[in-house]
C-alpha positions in Angstrom: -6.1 21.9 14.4 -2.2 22.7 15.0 -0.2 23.5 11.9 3.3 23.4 13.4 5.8 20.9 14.6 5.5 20.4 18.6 9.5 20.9 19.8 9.9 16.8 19.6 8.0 16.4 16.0 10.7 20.1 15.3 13.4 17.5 16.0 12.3 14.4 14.1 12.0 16.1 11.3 15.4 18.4 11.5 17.0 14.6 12.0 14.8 13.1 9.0 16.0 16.1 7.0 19.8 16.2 7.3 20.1 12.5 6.9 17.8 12.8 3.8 19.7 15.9 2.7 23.0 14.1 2.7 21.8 10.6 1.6 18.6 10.7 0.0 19.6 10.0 -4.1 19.3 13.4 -7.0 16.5 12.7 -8.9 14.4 10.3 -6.2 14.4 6.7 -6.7 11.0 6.4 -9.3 8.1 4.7 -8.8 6.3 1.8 -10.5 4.0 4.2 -12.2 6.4 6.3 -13.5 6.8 4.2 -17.3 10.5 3.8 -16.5 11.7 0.0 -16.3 10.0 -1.9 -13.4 13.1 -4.1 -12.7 15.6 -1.1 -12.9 12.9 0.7 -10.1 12.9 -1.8 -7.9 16.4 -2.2 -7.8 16.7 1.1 -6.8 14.1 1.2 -4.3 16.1 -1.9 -2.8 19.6 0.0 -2.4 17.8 2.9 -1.3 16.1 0.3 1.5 19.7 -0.9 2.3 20.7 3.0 2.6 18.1 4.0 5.5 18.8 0.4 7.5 22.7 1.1 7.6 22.1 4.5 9.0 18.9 3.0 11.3 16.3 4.6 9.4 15.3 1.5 7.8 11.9 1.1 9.5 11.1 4.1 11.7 8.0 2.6 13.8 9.7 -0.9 14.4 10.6 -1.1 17.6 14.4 -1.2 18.9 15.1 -4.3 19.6 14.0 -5.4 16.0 16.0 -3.0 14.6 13.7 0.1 14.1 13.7 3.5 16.1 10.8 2.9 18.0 8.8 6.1 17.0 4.8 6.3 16.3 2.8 7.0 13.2 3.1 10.9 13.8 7.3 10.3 13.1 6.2 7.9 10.1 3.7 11.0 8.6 6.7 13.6 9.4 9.2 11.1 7.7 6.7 9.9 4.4 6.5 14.1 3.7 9.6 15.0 3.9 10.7 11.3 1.9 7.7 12.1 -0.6 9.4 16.0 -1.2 12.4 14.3 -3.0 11.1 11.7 -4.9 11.4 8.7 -2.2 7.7 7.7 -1.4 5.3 4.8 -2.1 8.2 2.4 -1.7 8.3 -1.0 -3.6 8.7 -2.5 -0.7 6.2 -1.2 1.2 4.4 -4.8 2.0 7.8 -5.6 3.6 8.5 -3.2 5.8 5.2 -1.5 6.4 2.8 -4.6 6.5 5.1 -8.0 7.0 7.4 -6.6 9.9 4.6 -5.1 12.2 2.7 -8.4 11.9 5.5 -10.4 12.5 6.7 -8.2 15.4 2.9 -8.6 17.0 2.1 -12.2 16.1 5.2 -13.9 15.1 7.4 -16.9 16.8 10.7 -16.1 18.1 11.8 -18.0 16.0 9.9 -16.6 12.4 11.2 -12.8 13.9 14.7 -14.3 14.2 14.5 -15.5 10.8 12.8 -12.8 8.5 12.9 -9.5 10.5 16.7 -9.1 9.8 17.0 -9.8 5.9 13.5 -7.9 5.9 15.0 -4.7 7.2 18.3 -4.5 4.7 15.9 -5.8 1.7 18.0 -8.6 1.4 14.6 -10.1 1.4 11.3 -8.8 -0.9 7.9 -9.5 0.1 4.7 -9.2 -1.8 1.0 -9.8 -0.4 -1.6 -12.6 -1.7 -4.7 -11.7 0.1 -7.1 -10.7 -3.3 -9.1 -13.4 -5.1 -10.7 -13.1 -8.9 -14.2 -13.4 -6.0 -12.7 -11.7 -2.7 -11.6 -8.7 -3.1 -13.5 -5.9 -1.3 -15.0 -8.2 0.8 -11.9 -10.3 1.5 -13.1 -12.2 4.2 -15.0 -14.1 1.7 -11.9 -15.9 -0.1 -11.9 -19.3 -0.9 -8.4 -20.4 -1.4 -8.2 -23.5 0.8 -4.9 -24.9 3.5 -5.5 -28.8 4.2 -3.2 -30.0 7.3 -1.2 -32.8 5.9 1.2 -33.7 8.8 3.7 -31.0 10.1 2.8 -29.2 6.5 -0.3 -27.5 4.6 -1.3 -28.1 1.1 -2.8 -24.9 -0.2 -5.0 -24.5 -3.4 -6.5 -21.2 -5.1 -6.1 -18.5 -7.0 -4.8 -14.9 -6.3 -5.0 -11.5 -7.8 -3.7 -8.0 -7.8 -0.4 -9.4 -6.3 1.9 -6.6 -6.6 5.5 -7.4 -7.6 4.8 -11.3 -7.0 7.0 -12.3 -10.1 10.0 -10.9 -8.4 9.6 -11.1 -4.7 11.1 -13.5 -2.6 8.4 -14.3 -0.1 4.8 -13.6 0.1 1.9 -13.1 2.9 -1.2 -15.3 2.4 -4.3 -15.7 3.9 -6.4 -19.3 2.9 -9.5 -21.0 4.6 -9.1 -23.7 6.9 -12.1 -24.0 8.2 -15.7 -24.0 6.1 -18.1 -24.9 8.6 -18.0 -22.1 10.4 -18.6 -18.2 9.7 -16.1 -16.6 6.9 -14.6 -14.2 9.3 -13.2 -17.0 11.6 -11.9 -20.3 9.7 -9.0 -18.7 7.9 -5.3 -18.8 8.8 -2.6 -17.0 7.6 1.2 -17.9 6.3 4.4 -16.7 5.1 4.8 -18.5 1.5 8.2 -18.9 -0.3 7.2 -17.9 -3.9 10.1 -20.9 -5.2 7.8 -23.0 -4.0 6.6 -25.6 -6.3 3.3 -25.6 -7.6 3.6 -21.3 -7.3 2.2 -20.0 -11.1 2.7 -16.4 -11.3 1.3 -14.6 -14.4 1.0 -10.8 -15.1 -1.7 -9.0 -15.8 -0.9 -6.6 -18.8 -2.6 -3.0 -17.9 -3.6 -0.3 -20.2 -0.1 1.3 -20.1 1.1 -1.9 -21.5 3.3 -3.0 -18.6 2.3 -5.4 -16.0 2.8 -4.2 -11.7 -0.1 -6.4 -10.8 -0.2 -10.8 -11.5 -2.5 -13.3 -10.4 -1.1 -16.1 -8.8 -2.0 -19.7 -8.6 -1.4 -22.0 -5.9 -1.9 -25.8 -6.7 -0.7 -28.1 -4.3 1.5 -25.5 -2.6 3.7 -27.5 0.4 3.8 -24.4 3.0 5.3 -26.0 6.3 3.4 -25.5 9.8 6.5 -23.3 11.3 4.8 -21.0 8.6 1.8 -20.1 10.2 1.5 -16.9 11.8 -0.6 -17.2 14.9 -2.9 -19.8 15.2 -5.2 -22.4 13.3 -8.2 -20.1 12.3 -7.5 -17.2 13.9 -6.1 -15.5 10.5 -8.3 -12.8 10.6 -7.2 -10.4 13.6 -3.5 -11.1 12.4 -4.9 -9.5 8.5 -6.1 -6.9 10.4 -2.8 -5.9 12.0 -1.1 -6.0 8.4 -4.2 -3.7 7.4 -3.9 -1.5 10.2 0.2 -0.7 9.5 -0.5 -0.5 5.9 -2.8 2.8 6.6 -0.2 4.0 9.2 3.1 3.4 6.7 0.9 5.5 3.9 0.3 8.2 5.6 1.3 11.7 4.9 1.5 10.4 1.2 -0.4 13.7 -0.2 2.6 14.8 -2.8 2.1 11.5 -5.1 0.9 14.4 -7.3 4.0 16.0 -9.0 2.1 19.3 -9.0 5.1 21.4 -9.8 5.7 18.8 -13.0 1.8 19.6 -14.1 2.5 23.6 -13.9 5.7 23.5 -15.8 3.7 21.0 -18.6 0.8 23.8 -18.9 3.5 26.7 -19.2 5.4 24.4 -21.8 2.7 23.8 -23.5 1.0 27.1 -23.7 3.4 29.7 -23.3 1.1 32.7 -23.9 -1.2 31.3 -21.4 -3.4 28.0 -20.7 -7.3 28.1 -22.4 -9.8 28.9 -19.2 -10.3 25.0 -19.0 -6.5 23.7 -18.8 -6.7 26.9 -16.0 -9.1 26.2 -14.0 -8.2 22.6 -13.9 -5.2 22.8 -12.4 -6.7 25.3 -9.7 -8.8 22.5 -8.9 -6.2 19.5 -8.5 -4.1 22.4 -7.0 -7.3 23.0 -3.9 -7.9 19.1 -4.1 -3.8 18.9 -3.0 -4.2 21.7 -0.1 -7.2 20.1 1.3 -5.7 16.9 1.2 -2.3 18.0 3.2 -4.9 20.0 5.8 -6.7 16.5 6.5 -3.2 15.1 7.2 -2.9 17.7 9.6 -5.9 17.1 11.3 -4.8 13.0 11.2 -1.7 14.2 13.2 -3.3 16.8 15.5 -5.6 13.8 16.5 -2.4 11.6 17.4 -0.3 13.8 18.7 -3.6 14.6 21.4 -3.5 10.5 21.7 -6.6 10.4 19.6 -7.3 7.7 16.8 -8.6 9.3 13.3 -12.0 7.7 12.6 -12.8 8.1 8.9 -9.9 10.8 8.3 -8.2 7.7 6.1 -10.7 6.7 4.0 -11.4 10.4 3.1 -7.9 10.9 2.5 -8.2 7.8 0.0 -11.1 8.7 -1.8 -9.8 12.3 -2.0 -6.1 11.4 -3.3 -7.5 9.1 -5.8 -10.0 11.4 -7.1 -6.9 14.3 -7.4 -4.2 12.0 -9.2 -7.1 10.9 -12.0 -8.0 14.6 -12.0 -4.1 15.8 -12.1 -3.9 13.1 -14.9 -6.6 14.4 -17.0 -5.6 18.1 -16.7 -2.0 17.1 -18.2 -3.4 15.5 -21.5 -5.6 18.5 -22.1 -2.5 20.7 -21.6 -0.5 18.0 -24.1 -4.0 18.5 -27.1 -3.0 16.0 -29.9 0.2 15.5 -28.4 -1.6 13.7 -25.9 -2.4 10.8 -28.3 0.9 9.7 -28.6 1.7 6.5 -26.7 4.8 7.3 -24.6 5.2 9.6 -22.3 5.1 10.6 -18.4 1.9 12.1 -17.9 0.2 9.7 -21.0 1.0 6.8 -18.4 -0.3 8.9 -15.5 -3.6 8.8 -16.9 -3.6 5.5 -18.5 -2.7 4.1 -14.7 -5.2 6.4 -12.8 -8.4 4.1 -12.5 -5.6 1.7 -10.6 -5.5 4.1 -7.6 -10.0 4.2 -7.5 -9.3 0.3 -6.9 -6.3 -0.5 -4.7 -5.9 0.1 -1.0 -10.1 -1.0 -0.7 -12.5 -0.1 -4.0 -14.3 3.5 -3.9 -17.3 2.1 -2.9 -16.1 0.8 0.7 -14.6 4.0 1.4 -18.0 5.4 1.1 -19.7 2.8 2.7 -16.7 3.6 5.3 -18.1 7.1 5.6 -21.6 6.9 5.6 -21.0 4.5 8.7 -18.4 6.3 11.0 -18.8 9.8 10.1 -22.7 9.8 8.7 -24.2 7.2 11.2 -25.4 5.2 8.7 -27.1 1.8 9.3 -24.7 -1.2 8.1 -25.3 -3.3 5.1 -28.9 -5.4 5.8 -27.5 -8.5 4.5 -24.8 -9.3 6.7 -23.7 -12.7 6.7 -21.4 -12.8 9.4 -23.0 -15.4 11.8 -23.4 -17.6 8.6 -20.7 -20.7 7.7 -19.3 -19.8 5.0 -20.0 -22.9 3.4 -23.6 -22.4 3.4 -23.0 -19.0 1.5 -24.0 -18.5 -1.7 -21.5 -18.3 -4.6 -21.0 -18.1 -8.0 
């Protein structure tokens, strides 16, 4: 494994750095976890968005001619770590410009790049994805929100869940069935959905912290136009996993969503003549969870800058980062002791948010089921279903 910048990744990252340096907002930008107001956050994430697409760092892996730089997913890692040092990572619009534009870019018309890559870059535009159903989430293949052709339109019917931001985004990314009679993998299509669109019911779901980052949306007799299909009639499938794909590549080199330095300064805070042996040798823990954590990002980039892909390294990484922000969590409110039961504060809404990051991203359990296939050699699932139409599946 090779722990040091080649001489080209030296110079990404020198170039990411000044630009940050002299750019980048004091104080970050927040996050949607953070308890602050989620309207004033977003705001912020979009200026910030506007920010890197003046200066062309608006969308790093893009290529050139659709306004990015061109670079690979070992420039995206260098640039998430050095964005996620001051405050700037796990960006709001993230389903934009990490999952929208790369699937556009591969599978879109002229005319839909001409149309959406542009205000998609500057954030003039905000995007949110409607792929999760109340019954398809895991195994999202098997969702049943149905797309009837009427004419040169589709009417679309179903409900969706988990929809991050959907009550202030402009457009959305949705996958629906088409086709029943045939197996769940290969009748669905997917579309670009403006969320003005009548017949759009968007309703948040309040979370233990008592605000809302996640809503369930229902579609009833949604008009979507054809021109809003990205690739063809049934074929919905490879383009989800091209969103998929970029999603795990724009994440990347996210290992500091833990403000370690934040926990240490709440421990000395709170026990200035020293932590009990517990509070201690928790935050060693989260502290050797974080280390091994940014090793197995170097190994992800030691594999791609050898032209390698990473087999399993992301889903380890997932499980892994989860399991350390729920740990980090838990660590602060033993350091807070009855303090800890008061309702507001930073690292209270840490913990209350926690069992979000065991569920997003692709539940736990597939991670492991992940692992025990690529890494362990472990036979797949008996019961596959995947030569069966999916209307001949059982449901509840």
């Amino acid at each position: 494994m090779d722990f040091s910048d080649s001489p080209a990744e030296a110079a990404f990252r020198a170039e990411a750095t000044a630009f940050l340096d002299e750019h980048s907002p004091d104080g970050g930008i927040g996050s949607y976890t953070s308890g602050d107001d989620q309207m004033d956050v977003f705001h912020r994430h979009v200026a910030w968005q506007k920010v890197c697409a003046e200066h062309g760092w608006g969308a790093i892996t893009w290529p050139e001619a659709a306004g990015g730089r061109g670079f690979g997913p070992i420039e995206q890692i260098i640039w998430n770590e050095e964005c996620t040092k001051r405050g700037l990572g796990h960006s709001m619009l993230a389903v934009g410009i990490g999952m929208v534009g790369p699937t556009l870019i591969a599978h879109g018309s002229p005319q839909q790049k001409e149309r959406y890559l542009g205000p998609l870059l500057r954030g003039d535009e905000t995007w949110c994805q409607l792929f999760s159903e109340p019954g398809a989430g895991s195994d999202l293949a098997g969702l049943a929100t149905r797309a009837v052709r009427d004419g040169d339109d589709w009417i679309i019917n179903g409900q969706k869940t988990w929809s991050s931001s959907a009550d202030h985004n402009d457009l959305g990314i949705l996958i629906a069935r088409t086709d029943s009679s045939v197996p769940k993998h290969q009748g669905l299509t997917y579309f670009i959905v403006d969320m003005k669109t009548p017949g759009i019911d968007v309703r948040p779901l309040i979370e233990m912290t008592g605000e809302s980052h996640f809503n369930e949306t229902f579609l009833n007799d949604v008009r979507v136009p054809d021109t809003n299909r990205i690739g063809g009639i049934g074929q919905g499938w490879p383009v989800t996993q091209t969103t998929l794909m970029n999603e795990r590549m724009h994440m990347s080199g996210m290992t500091s969503m833990l403000e370690f330095d934040k926990l240490v300064s709440l421990v000395k805070e709170c026990h200035p003549d020293g932590a009990p042996a517990a509070v201690r040798d928790g935050v060693a823990r989260v502290y050797t969870q974080l280390r091994a954590l940014e090793l197995l990002n170097a190994r992800m980039v030691t594999k791609l800058g050898r032209g390698e892909m990473p087999m399993a390294e992301s889903s380890v990484m997932k499980l892994a980062l989860a399991k350390m922000l729920s740990d980090g969590a838990d660590v602060a409110l033993q350091a807070l002791g009855p303090r800890a039961l008061q309702r507001e504060g930073f690292w209270q809404n840490e913990f209350l948010f926690a069992p979000a990051w065991h569920i997003a991203g692709g539940t736990d359990q597939v991670q492991k089921n992940v692992c025990a296939e690529r890494v362990l050699g472990m036979p797949r699932d008996p019961h596959d279903v995947r030569d069966i139409p999916f209307e001949d599946l059982p449901r509840s």
